[in-house]
N, C-alpha and C positions, 0 to 999 in steps of 0.2 A: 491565606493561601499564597500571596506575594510572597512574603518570610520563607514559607518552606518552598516554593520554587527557586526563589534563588539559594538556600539553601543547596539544592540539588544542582542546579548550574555551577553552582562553586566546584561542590564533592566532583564534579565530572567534567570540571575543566572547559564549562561554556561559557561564552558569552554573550547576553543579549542588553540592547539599549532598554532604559523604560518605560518607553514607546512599544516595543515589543512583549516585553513581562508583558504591559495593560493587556494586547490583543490576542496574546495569548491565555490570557485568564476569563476574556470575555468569551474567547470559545468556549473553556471549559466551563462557564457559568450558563451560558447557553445551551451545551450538550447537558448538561444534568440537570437544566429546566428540563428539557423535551423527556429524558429519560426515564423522568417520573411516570409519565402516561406511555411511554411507546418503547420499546427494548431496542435500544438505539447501539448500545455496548453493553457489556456484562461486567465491564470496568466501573463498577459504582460507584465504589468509596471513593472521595474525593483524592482521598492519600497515595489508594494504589491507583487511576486515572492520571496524578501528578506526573508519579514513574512510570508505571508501565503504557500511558496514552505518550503523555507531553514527552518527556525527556526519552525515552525509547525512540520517538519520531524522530528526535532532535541528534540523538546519537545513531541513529540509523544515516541519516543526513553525512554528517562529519565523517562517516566510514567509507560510504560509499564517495566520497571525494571526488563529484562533479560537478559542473556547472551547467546542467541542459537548456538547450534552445527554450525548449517545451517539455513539458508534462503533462503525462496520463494515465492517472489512478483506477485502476478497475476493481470493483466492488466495495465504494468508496465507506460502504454503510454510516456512520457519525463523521466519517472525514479525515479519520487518522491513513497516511501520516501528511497526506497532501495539505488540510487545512492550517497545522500546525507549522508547516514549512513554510506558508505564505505568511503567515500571522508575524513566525519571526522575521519575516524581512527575506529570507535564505533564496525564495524564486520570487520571481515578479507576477506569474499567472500560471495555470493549470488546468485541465480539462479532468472532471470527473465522471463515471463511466458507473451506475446503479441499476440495477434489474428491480429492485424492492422499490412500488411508488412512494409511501410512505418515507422511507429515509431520501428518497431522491426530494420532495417537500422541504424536510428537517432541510439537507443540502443547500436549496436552494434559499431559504430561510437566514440561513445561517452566511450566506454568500452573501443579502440583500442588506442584511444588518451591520455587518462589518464592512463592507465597502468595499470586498475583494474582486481580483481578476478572475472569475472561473468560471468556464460553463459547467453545468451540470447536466449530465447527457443521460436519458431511463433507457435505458438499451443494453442487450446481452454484450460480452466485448466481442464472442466472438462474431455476433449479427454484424457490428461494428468495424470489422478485421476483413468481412466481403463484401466493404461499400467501400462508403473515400476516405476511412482514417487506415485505410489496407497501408503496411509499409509507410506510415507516413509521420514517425513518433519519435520523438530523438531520447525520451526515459519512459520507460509503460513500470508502473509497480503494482504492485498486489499484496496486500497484506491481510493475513488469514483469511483467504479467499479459497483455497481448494491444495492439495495436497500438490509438490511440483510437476507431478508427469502430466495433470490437470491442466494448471494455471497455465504451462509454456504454452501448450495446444492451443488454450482459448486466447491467451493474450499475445502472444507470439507473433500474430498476424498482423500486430498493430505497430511494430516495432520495425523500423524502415532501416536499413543496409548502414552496419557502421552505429547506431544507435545501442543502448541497452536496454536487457529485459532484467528487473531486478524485486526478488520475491523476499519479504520479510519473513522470517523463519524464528523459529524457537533454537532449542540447547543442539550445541552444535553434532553433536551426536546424530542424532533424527537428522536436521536438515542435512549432513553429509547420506543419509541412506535414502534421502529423498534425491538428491543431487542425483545420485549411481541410480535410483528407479527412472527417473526423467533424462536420464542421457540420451536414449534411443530419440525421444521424442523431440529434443532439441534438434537433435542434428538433422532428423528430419524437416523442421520448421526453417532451418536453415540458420543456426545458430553455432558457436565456436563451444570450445570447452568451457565449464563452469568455471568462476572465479568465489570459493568461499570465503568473504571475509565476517570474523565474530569481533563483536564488545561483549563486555560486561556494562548489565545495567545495574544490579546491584550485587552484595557478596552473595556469593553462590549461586547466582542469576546471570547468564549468559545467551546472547541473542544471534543472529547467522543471517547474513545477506546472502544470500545466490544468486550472483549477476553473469548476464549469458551476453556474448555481445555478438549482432546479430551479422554474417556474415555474406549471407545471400538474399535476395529476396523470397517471400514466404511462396511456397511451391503451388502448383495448379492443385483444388480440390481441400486446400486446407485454409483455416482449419475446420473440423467436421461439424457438423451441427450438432446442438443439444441432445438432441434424439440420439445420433449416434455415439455421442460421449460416455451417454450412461448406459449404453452396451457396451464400450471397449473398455471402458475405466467402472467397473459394474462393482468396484468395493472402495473406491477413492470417493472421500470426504472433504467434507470441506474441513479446514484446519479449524482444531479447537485449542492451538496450545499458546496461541498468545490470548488467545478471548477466554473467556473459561466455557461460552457458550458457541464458538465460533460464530460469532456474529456479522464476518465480513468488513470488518474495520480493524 
């Protein structure tokens, strides 16, 4: 597995120490112990998990070209792309944000074993958006968590003035028609225009960031409760197009 990651870091122009390879392979040895008994990702094979978990994470990273205070991943399911970021070294700590007990477990598991900085929080994000993480987050991401008129609503509220909200996306296609269905809802959350930026993870394989940078504080009343999400947003999924199953990772 070493061989072909670095393999892959070369083709794509990364670099990590190896210090970093190790803690990055121990995640992924870890996530597909658990995986066997529990549907942690729908990324099984070691091979596509390499690309589409690890190096996806890691080129996701590179594009969106920041350096956050903090971090906060919301529906962290196995841990992509936050555990991966910390493994290589890229942030120093992270806060993860799970509604499924079972993988918030796996989380916390996998946080105790590698010796990382992160809490692991079992909570919805938006429960979370009308307590004390309200406004208080300098990166919130999501990855195949809910389609984006969804995601901004729930995790929008977490994302404090001058911060960004940034949603891991498929072929840039789709994420620009999600971008234009989630505009209304941005601006209401109190967000500026979308910024799309795409990689290639591999030939014919193309990924799309949509980062919202958050403009105002999150308005009286928002965002809505569960209950009322799945009456306003009554045909919005969760994403299945980076997971095969949308699994929330």
């Amino acid at each position: 597995m070493k061989a072909q990651l670095s393999a892959l870091l070369l083709e794509s122009g990364l670099i990590l120490d190896e210090a970093a390879i190790g803690r990055v392979l121990r995640y992924q040895a870890l996530l597909a112990e658990a995986n066997a008994t529990q549907n942690l990702t729908a990324l099984r094979s070691p091979d596509v998990f390499l690309r589409e978990g690890i190096l996806d994470s890691l080129l996701a990273w590179r594009t969106l070209g920041v350096a956050p205070q903090d971090i906060l991943d919301v529906g962290s399911g196995g841990g992509l792309p936050a555990i991966v970021w910390l493994a290589a070294g890229y942030a120093p700590r992270a806060t993860l944000v799970e509604a499924e007990k079972r993988k918030v477990e796996f989380l916390r598991s996998v946080v105790e074993q590698m010796g990382l900085d992160v809490g692991v929080c079992w909570a919805r994000a938006e429960d979370e958006a009308r307590g004390t993480m309200r406004d208080g987050v300098s990166l919130v991401t999501a990855r195949a968590v809910a389609s984006a008129p969804v995601a901004v609503e729930v995790c929008g509220g977490l994302v404090r003035p001058g911060g960004l909200l940034c949603l891991l996306k498929g072929e840039p296609g789709r994420a620009a028609e999600e971008a234009v269905a989630a505009a209304a809802v941005a601006a209401r959350m109190g967000f500026g225009g979308v910024d799309r930026r795409s990689y290639r993870l591999a030939e014919g394989i193309e990924r799309t960031l949509l980062i919202y940078r958050k403009e105002r504080p999150t308005p009286a009343g928002r965002p809505i409760s569960f209950a009322r999400l799945k009456r306003e947003f009554p045909s919005q999924r969760p994403s299945a197009e980076r997971e095969g199953a949308g699994e929330g990772e």
